[in-house]
C-alpha positions in Angstrom: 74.4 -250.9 -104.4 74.8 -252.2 -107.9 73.8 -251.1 -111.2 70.5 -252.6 -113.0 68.8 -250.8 -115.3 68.9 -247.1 -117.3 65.2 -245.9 -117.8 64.5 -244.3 -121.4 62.6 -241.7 -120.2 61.1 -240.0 -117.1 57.4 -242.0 -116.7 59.5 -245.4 -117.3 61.5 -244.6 -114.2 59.0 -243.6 -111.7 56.9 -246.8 -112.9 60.1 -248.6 -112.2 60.7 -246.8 -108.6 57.3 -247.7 -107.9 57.9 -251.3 -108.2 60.7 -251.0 -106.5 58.7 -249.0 -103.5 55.6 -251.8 -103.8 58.2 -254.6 -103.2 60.1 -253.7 -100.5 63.3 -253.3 -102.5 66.4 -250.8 -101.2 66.7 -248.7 -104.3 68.2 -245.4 -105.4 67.7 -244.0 -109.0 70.6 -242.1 -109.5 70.8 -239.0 -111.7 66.7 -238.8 -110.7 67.3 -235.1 -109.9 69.2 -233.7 -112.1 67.5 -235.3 -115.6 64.4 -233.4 -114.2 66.5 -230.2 -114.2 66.9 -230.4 -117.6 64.0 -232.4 -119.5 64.1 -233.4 -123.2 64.4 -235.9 -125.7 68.6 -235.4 -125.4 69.8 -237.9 -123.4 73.8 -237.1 -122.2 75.7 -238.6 -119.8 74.4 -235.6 -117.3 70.7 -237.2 -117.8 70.8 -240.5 -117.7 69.3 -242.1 -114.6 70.8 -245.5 -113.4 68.7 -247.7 -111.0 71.2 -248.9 -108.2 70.0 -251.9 -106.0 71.1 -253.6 -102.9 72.8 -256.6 -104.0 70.7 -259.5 -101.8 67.4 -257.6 -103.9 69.7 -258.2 -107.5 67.7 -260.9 -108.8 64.5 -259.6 -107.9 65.2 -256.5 -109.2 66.1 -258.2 -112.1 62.9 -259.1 -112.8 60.8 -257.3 -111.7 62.8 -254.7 -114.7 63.1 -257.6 -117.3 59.6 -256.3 -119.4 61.1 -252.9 -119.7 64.5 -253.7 -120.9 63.2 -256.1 -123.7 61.1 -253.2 -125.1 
C-alpha cells in the first residue's frame, strides 16, 4: 500500500472512499478512526487521515483523487 492523498476534512474522505469502493480499488484510509474520535477544525498529526492504495490501483487512484487535490 502506498500513500496518495490526505483529505481536508471528514465528508472529503468518505466521498473519496466511496470512489474508491465504486471502482473496485484495494484501499485503506488510515487514521479514519481516530480523526472521528476527536472532530474539529485542528488538524495534528493524530488527525490526519492518509489514503493508502495498492500499488497496481496507483494511477487510477491517482485520478480518480486529482479534482480534490487541485481544490
Amino acid at each position: 500500500m502506498i500513500p496518495i492523498y490526505s483529505p481536508r476534512t471528514e465528508s472529503e474522505a468518505a466521498v473519496i472512499v466511496a470512489l474508491m469502493q465504486a471502482y473496485d480499488i484495494p484501499h485503506v484510509m488510515q487514521g479514519g478512526a481516530f480523526s472521528t474520535m476527536y472532530p474539529g477544525p485542528v488538524r495534528t498529526s493524530l488527525n490526519v487521515q492518509t489514503l493508502l492504495v495498492d500499488e497496481a490501483y496507483a494511477d487510477i487512484a491517482g485520478e480518480l483523487v486529482a479534482p480534490f487535490a487541485d481544490q
